[in-house]
C-alpha positions in Angstrom: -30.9 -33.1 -13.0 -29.8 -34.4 -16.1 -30.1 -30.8 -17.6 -27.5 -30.2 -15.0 -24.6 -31.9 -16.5 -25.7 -31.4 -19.8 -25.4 -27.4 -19.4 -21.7 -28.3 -18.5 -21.6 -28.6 -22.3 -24.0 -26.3 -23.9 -24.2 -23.3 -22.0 -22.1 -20.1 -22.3 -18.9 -20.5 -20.6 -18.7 -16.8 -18.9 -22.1 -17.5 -17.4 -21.3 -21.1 -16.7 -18.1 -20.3 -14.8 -19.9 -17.4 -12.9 -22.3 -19.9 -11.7 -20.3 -22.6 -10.5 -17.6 -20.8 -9.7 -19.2 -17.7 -7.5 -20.9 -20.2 -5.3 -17.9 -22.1 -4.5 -15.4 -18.8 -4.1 -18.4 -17.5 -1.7 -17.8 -21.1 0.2 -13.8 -20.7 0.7 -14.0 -16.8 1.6 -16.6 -18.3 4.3 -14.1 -20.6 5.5 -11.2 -18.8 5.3 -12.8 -15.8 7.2 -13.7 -18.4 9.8 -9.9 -19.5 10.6 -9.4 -15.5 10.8 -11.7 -15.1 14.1 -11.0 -18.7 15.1 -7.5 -17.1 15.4 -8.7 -13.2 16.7 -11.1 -15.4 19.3 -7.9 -17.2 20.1 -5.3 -14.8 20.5 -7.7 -12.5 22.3 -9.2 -14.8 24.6 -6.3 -17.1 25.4 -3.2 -15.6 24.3 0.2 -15.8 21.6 1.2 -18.5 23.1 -2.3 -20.5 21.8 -2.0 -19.0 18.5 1.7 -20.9 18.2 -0.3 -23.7 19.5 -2.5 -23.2 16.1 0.1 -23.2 14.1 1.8 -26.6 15.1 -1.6 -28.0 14.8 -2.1 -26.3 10.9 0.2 -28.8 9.3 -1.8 -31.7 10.7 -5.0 -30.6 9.7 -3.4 -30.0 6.3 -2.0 -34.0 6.5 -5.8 -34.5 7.3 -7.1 -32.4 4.4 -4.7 -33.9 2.0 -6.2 -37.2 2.4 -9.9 -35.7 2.0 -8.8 -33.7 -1.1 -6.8 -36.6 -2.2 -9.6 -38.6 -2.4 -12.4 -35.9 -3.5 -10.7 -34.1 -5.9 -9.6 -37.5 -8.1 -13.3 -38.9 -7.1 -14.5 -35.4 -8.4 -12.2 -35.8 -11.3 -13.7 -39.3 -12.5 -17.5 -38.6 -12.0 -16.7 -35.0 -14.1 -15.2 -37.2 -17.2 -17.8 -39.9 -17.0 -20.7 -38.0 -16.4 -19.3 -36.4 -19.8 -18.9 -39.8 -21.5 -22.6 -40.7 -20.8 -21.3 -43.5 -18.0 -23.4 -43.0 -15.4 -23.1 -45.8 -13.4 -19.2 -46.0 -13.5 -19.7 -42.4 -12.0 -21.7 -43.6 -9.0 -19.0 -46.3 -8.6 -16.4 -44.0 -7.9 -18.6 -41.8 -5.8 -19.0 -45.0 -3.7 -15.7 -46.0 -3.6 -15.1 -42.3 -2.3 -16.9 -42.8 0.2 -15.6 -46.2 1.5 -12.1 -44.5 1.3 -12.8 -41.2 3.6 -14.3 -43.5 6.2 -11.4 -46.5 6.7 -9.1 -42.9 6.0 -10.6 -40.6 8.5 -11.2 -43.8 11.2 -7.8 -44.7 10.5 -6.2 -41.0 11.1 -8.2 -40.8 14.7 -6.9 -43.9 16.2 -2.9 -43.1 15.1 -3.9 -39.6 16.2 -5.1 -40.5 19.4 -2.4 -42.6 20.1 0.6 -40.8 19.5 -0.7 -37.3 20.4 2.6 -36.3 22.3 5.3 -37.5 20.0 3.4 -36.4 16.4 3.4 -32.3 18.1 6.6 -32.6 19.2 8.3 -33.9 15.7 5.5 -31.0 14.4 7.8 -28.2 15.9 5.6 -27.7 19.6 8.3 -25.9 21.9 7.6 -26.6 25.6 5.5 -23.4 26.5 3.5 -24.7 23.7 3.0 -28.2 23.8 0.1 -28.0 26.3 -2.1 -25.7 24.7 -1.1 -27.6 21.0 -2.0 -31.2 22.8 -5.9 -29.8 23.8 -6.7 -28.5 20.8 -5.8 -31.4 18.5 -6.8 -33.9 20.6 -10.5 -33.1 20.1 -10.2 -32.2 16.6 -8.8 -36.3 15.6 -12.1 -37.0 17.2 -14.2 -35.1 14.1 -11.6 -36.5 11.6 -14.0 -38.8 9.9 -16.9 -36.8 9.3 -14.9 -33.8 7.8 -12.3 -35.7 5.6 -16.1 -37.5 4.5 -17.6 -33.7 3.9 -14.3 -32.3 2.1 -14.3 -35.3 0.0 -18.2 -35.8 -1.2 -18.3 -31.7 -1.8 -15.9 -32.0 -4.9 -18.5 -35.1 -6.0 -21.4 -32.4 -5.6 -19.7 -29.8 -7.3 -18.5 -32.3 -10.2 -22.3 -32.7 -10.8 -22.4 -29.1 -11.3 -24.1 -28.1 -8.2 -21.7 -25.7 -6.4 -24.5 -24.0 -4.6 -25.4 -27.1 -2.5 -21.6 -27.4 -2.0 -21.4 -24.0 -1.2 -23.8 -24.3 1.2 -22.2 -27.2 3.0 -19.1 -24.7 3.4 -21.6 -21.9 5.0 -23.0 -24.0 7.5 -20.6 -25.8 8.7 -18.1 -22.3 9.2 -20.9 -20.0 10.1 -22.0 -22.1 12.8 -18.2 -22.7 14.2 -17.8 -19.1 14.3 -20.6 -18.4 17.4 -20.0 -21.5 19.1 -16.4 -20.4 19.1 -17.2 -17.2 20.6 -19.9 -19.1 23.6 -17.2 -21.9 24.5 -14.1 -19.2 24.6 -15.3 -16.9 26.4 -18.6 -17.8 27.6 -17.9 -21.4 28.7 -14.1 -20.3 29.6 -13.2 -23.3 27.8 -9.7 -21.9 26.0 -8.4 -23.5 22.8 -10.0 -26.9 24.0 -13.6 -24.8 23.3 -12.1 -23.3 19.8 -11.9 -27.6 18.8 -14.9 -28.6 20.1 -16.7 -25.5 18.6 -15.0 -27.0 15.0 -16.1 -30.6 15.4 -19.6 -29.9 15.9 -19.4 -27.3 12.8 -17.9 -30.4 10.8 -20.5 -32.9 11.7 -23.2 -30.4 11.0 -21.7 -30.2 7.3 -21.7 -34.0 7.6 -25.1 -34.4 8.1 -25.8 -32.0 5.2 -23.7 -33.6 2.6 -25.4 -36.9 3.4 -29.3 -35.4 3.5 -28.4 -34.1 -0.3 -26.9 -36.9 -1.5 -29.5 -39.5 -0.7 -32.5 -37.0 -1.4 -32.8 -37.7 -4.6 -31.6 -34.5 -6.1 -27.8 -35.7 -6.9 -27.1 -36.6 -9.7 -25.6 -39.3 -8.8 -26.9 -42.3 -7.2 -24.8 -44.1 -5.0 -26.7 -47.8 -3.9 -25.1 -50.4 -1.3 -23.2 -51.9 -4.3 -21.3 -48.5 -5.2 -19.4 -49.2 -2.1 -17.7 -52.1 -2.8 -13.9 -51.9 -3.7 -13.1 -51.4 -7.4 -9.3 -51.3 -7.7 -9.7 -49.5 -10.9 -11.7 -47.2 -9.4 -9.4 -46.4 -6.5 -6.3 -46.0 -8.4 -7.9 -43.8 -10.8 -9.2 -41.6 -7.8 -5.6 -41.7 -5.9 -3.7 -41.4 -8.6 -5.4 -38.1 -10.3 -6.0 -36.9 -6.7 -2.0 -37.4 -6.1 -1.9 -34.1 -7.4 -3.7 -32.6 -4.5 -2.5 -34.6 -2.0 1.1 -33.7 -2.4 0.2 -30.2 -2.4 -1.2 -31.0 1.0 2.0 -32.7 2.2 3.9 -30.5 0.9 2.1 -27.9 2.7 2.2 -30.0 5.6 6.2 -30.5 5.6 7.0 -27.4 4.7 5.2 -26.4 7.7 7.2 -29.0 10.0 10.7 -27.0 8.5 9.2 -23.8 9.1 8.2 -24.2 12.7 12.0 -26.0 12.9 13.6 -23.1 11.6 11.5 -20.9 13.7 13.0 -22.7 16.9 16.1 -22.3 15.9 16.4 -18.4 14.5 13.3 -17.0 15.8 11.1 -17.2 18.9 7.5 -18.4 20.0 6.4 -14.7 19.0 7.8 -15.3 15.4 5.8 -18.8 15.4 2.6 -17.0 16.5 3.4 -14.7 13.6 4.0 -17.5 11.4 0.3 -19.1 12.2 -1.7 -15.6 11.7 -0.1 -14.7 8.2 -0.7 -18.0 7.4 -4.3 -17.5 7.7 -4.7 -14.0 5.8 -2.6 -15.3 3.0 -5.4 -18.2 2.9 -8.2 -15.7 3.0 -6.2 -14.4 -0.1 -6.0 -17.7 -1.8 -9.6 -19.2 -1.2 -11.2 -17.0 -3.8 -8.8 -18.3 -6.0 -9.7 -21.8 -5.5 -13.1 -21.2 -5.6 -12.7 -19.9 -9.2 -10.5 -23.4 -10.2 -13.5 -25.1 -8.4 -16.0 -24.3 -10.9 -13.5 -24.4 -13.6 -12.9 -28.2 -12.8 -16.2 -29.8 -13.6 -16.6 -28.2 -16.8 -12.9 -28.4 -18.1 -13.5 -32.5 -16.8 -16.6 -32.5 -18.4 -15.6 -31.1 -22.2 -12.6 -32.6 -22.0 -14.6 -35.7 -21.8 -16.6 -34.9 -24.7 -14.1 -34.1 -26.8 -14.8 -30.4 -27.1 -11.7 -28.9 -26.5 -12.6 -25.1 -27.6 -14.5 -24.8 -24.5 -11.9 -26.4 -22.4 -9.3 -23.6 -23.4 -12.1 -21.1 -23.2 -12.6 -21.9 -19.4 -8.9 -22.2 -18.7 -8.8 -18.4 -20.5 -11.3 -16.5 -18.2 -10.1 -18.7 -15.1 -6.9 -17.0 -15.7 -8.1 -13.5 -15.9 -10.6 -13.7 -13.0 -7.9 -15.1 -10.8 -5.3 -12.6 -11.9 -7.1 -9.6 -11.3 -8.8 -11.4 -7.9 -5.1 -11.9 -6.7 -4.1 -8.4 -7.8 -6.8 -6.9 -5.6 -5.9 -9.2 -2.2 -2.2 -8.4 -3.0 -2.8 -4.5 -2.8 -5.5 -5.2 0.4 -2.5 -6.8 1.9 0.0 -4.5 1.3 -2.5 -1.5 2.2 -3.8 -2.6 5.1 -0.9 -4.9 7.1 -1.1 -2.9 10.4 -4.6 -2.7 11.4 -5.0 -6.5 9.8 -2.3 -7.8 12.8 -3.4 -5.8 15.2 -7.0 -7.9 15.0 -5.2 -10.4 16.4 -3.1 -9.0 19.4 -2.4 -6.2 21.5 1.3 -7.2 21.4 3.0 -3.8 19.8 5.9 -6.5 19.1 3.7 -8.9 17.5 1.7 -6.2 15.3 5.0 -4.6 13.9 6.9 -7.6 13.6 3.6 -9.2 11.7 2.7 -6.4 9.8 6.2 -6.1 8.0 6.7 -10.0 7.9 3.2 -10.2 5.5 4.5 -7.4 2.8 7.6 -10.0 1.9 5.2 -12.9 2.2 3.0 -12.2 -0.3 5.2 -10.0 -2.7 4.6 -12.3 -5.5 0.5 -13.0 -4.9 -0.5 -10.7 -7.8 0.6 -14.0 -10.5 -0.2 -16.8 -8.1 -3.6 -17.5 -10.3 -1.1 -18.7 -13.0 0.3 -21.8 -10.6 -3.4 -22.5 -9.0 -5.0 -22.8 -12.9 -2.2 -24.7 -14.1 -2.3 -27.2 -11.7 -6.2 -27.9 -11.8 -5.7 -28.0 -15.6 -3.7 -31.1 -15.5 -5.9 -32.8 -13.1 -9.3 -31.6 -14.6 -8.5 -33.4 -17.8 -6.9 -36.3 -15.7 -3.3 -35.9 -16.3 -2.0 -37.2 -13.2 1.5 -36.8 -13.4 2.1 -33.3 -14.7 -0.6 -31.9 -12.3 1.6 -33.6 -9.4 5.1 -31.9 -10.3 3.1 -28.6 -10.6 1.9 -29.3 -7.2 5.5 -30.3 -6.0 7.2 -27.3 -7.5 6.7 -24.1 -5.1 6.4 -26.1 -1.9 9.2 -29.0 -2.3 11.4 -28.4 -5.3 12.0 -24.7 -4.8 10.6 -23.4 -1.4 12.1 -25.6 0.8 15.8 -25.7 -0.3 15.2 -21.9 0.4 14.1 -21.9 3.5 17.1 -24.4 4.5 19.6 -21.7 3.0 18.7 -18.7 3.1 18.5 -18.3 7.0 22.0 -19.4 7.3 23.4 -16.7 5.4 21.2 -13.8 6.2 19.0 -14.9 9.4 15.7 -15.3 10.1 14.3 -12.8 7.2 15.9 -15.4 4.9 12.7 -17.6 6.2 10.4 -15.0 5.1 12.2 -14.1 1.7 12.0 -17.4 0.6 7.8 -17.2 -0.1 7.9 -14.7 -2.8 10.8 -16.2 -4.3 9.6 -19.9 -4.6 6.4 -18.6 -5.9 8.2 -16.9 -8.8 10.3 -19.6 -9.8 7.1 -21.6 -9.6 4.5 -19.5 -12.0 7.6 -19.3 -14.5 7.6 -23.0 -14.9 3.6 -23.6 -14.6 3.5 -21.0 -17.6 5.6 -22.7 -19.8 3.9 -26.1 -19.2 0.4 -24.6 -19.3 1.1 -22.9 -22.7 2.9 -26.4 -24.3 -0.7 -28.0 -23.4 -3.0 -25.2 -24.6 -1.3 -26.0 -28.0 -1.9 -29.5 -27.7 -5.5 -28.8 -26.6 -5.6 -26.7 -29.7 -4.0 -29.7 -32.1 -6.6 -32.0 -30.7 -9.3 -29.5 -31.7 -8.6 -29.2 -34.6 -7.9 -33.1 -35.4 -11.6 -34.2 -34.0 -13.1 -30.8 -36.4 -11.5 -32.9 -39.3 -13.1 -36.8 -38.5 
């Protein structure tokens, strides 16, 4: 185990980032692939109408995720840079205190949840044809809130220890089981979008009781005791504030979401909201093996940042860059290709397919140099620079993508909504370029200063 971490530092950095990083992009294409037929099993078992129920509920499951993410990914963050320092022990504190957090998180998420079902999907944009199918799905999925924001959080620990495959396999189980037991409680058990939640609850505490078997099996690296758990405010501000980052990409996510479904209301119809939902989900499936890649980047940019060996931090951030490029070039064209017979997977609606198919060519019109804004951003908070890594985070989703999507639909209607994706996500990778490249050459001063003590 200790050969583990120490490989974070030794071993080639091609073969390194393969490792780490194929397992976790394997992971996310998993999971993406499983909110694509939760959708198809959705849409063809219940109808449009439940897939706009889907979409009301994304944004809270992204407020959900934010808080997991917030909490593993600066937790993940820490353990990377300390495990690199030698401190192994201030490393299992902050996986403890990780843990502590995504419990009193999660529990705290279910009971608010739970209590103001009605109110938080209307303010979320749920018309009334949609309400009632949006209020049965969500309702059983603030039930399973603690054990996945404990699972999404602890997998960035196990991948910080440099064991994506375990993490990876987490991912697998947990999706490939929701995607039969969506299929028995739709249309076996006629349960509707009530049987697509329950059939992701189960998959989440399954990945649950994974997580937990490896991290107490004595195979982690990290060993968390009874006395890991105890608050450390050090600890947790270090773990919130590096994980800000993430989290406001998650809120952001999450309100841009609200404005979307607002606008949708206003200069579109439930059809266009059903639209909105399913795109959303193929131009995730084109993201997540972009995510996987920055995954295994993370723990060994964390790692040798931490060890002062900054030649193999810009190495990693290099081949991140390419691999994501040309992964984002081949969705982009897969996309573009193939938009007819990808919509038509999820209706029989000739409306919805056309409408759909030509809605995703704008949508992800500027995809082929999204790797630049995803790298960037894990950059920052891989080597624990809080603050850069959150306005990177901010800048597609809040700064330019949602003055657009105010705008634009005034002056030229509802494919004002649609034009504003490729547009934010240009003016975004422009900046993230600039800001990437000004620390490269710091990376590079540093470098050379620590070759000359």
């Amino acid at each position: 185990m200790k050969e583990r971490s120490t490989r974070l530092g030794t071993e080639e950095i091609k073969k390194l980032l393969i490792s780490l990083s194929l397992p976790a992009t394997i992971g996310m294409i998993v999971n993406a692939l499983y909110n694509i037929i939760d959708t198809i099993f959705v849409g063809r078992g219940v109808g449009t109408l439940a897939i706009g129920a889907l979409t009301i509920a994304f944004p809270i499951q992204m407020l959900i995720m934010a808080f997991a993410l917030a909490i593993g990914v600066g937790a993940a963050a820490a353990v990377s840079i300390n495990l690199g320092k030698g401190d192994t022990e201030r490393a299992d504190k902050v996986a403890g205190n990780s843990f502590l957090s995504a419990i009193v998180v999660g529990a705290m998420i279910s009971i608010l949840g739970l209590i103001f079902i009605s109110p938080i999907l209307t303010f979320f944009g749920a018309t009334p044809e949609i309400l009632p199918y949006a209020k049965d799905y969500i309702s059983v999925i603030f039930i399973g809130t603690m054990f996945y924001a404990f699972s999404v959080s602890s997998n960035n620990l196990i991948r910080a220890e440099g064991n994506a495959k375990v993490a990876m396999l987490s991912m697998v189980i947990g999706t490939g089981l929701n995607i039969p037991l969506d299929y028995i409680f739709i249309f076996i058990f006629n349960m509707g979008i009530k049987g697509a939640a329950i059939a992701t609850i189960i998959s989440q505490f399954s990945s649950f009781i994974f997580v937990m078997t490896y991290l107490y099996s004595g195979k982690s690296l990290l060993k968390i005791k009874l006395h890991h758990l105890k608050p450390d405010i050090s600890i947790l501000k270090e773990i919130f504030a590096v994980g800000s980052a993430a989290f406001a990409r998650q809120i952001a996510g999450s309100i841009v979401a609200i404005i979307l479904n607002k606008s949708l209301s206003i200069y579109g119809t439930n059809l266009d909201i059903a639209i909105l939902g399913t795109v959303n989900k193929i131009t995730m499936f084109l993201y997540m093996p972009l995510f996987g890649v920055v995954q295994g980047m993370q723990p060994i940019v964390g790692f040798n940042y931490g060890a002062k060996k900054m030649d193999r931090v810009k190495e990693t951030v290099k081949l991140s860059l390419m691999a994501t490029t040309v992964i984002a070039i081949g969705g982009f064209l897969f996309s573009q290709i193939f938009s007819t017979p990808i919509m038509s997977a999820f209706s029989k609606e000739p409306e919805f397919i056309q409408n759909g198919a030509d809605i995703l060519r704008v949508v992800v019109l500027m995809v082929p140099v999204i790797g630049i804004q995803v790298v960037g951003s894990t950059l920052f908070q891989s080597i624990g620079k809080a603050m850069p890594s959150l306005i990177l985070s901010l800048l597609r989703q809040v700064i330019f993508f949602i003055p657009l999507v105010i705008i634009l639909p005034k002056y030229i209607g509802i494919s004002g909504i649609w034009k504003s994706f490729p547009v934010a996500d240009f003016g975004a990778t422009v900046i993230t370029a600039i800001l990437m490249i000004n620390e490269m050459k710091k990376l590079t001063m540093e470098q050379e200063k620590y070759a000359v003590e």
